[in-house]
C-alpha positions in Angstrom: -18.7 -173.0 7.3 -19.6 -169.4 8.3 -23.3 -168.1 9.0 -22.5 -165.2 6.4 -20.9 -167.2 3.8 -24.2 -169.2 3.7 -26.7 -166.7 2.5 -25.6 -163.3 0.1 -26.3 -160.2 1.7 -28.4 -158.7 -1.0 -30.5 -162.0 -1.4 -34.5 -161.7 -1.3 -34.9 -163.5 2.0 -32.9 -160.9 4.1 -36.0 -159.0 3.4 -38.2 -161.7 4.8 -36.0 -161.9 7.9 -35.3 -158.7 8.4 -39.0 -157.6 8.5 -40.2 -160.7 10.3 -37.4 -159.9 13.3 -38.6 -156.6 13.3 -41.8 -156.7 13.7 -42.0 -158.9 15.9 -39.6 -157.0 18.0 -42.1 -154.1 17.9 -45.0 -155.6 19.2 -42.9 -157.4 22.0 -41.6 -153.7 22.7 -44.9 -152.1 22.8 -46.2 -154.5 25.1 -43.6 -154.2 27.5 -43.5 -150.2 27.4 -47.2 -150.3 28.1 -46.2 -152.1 30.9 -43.5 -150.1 32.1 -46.1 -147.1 31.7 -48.4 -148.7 34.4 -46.0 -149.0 36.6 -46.0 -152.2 37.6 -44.2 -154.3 40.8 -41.5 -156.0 39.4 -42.9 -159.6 40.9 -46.6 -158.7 41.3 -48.5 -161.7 40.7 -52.1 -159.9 41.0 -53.6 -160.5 37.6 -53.2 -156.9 36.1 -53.6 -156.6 32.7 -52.9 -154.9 29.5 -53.6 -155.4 25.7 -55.7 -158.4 27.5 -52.5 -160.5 28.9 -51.8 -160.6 32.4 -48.4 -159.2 33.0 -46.0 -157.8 36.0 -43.0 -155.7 35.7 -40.1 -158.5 35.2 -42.4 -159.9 32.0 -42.3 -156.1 31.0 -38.5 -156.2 31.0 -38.0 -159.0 29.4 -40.4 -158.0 26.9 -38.5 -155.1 26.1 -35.4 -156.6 26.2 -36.4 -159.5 23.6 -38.3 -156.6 21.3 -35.0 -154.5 21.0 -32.7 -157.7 20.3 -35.2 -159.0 17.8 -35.3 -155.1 16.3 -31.4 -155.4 16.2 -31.9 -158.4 14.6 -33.4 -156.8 11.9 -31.2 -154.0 11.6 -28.2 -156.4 11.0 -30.5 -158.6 8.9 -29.1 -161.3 6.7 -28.6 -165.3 8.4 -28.4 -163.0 11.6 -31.8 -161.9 11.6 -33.2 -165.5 10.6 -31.1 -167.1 13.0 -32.1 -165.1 15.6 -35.3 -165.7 14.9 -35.2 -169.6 14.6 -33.5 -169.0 17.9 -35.8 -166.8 20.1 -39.1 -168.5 18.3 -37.5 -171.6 20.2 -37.7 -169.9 23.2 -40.8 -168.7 23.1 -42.0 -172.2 22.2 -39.7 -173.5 25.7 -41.7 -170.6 27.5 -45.3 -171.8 26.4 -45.1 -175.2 27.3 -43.1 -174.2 30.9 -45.9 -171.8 31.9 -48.4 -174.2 30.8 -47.1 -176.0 34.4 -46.6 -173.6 36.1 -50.0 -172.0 35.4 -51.8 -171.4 38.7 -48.8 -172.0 41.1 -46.2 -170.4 42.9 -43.8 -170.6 40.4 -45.3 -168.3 38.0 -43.2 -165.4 38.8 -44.1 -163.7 35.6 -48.0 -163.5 36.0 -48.6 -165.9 33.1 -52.3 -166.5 32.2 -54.0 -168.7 29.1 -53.7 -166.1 27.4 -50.2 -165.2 27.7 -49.4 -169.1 27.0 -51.7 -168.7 23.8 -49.9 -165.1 22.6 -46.5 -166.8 23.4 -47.0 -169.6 21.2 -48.7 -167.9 18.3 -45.2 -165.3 19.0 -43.3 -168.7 18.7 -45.0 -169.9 15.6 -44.4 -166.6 14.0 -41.2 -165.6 14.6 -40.3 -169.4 13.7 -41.9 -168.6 10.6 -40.1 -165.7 9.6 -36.5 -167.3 10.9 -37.3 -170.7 8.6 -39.0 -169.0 5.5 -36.9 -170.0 2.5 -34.6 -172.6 4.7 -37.0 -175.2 5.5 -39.2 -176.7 2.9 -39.3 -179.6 0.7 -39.4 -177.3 -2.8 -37.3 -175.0 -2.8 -36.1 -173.0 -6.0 -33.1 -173.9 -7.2 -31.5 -170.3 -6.9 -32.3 -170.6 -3.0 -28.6 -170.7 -1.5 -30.0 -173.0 1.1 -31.1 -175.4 -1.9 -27.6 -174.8 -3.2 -26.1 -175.8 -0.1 -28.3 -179.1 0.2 -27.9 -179.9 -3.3 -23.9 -179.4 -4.0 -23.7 -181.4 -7.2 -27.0 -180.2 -9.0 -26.0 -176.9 -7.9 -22.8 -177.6 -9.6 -24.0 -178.8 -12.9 -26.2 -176.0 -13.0 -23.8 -172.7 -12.8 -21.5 -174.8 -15.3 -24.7 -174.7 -17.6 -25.4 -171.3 -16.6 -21.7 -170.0 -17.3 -21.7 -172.0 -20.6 -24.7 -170.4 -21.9 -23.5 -166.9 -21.2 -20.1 -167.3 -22.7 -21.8 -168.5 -26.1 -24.1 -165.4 -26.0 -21.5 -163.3 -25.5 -19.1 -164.8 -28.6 -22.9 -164.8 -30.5 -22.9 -161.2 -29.7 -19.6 -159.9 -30.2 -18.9 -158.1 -33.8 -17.0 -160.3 -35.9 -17.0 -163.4 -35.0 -18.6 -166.2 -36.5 -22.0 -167.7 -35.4 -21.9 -170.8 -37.1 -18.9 -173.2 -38.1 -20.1 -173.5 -41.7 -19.8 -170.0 -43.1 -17.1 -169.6 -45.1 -14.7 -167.0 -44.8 -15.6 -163.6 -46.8 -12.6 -163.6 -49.0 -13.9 -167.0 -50.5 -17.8 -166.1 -50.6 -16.9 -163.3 -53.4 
């Protein structure tokens, strides 16, 4: 099974990932260009801050770096984008709960405060959000190719009903042929 075989390109929830990736990716690389416009020591630890998080120059470069692959993301879009999402959502998740103990110690390299913990998980929750929209939930519609994929045999019965249903409106629609078995032929009717 391939990654793009899974979900069509022109499907409604590229849109979803694709803007979800994306803006995400811009508000990870505005916060780290801010950062990058102070500039900050690469491993400074002393509490300076910007939009209200406590940041250093290595969080601003990995800020950046995260923003522009999450805006790639979104250029590519597709199962790319909301792959990449599921992916770096995890991360961010990972990230929360490892500064959360590391806070106030010597390992905390990147400056992390409470507040960056709280911004990296709400980051995590929404970026996980925008990777799993459409793929994970327990009613999804039936045209959903993730459904589809879960559900081979319904999925099955239904294009055969589907493809049935437009073959008889397209003999019911073509000129001369007839729409009912019982009408006898025109030569007889006269």
């Amino acid at each position: 099974m391939r990654l793009r075989d899974e979900l069509p390109v022109d499907h409604r929830l590229a849109t979803v990932y694709r803007y979800g990736a994306g803006l995400c990716g811009v508000i990870l690389l505005v916060f780290g260009c801010l950062g990058f416009a102070d500039r900050l020591s690469p491993f400074d630890t002393d509490g300076t801050r910007i939009a209200g998080l406590s940041t250093n120059g290595l969080l601003s470069l990995i800020s950046v770096v995260v923003g522009l692959v999450l805006i790639c993301g979104a250029v590519v879009g597709g199962n790319v984008a909301s792959t990449l999402n599921m992916v770096v959502g995890t991360l961010f998740l990972i990230s929360g709960f490892a500064h959360l103990v590391v806070l106030d110690r010597s390992g905390n390299i990147l400056d992390f405060g409470m507040t960056n913990v709280v911004f990296t998980f709400v980051m995590a929750l929404l970026i996980l959000t925008f990777g799993m929209y459409g793929r994970v939930s327990s009613r999804l519609p039936h045209d959903n190719p993730y459904w589809r994929r879960r559900h081979p045999r319904e999925a099955a019965r239904e294009s055969l009903a589907a493809r049935r249903r437009a073959r008889q409106a397209e003999l019911a629609a073509s000129p001369g042929t007839r729409t009912t078995p019982a009408d006898p032929p025109a030569h007889r009717r006269a």
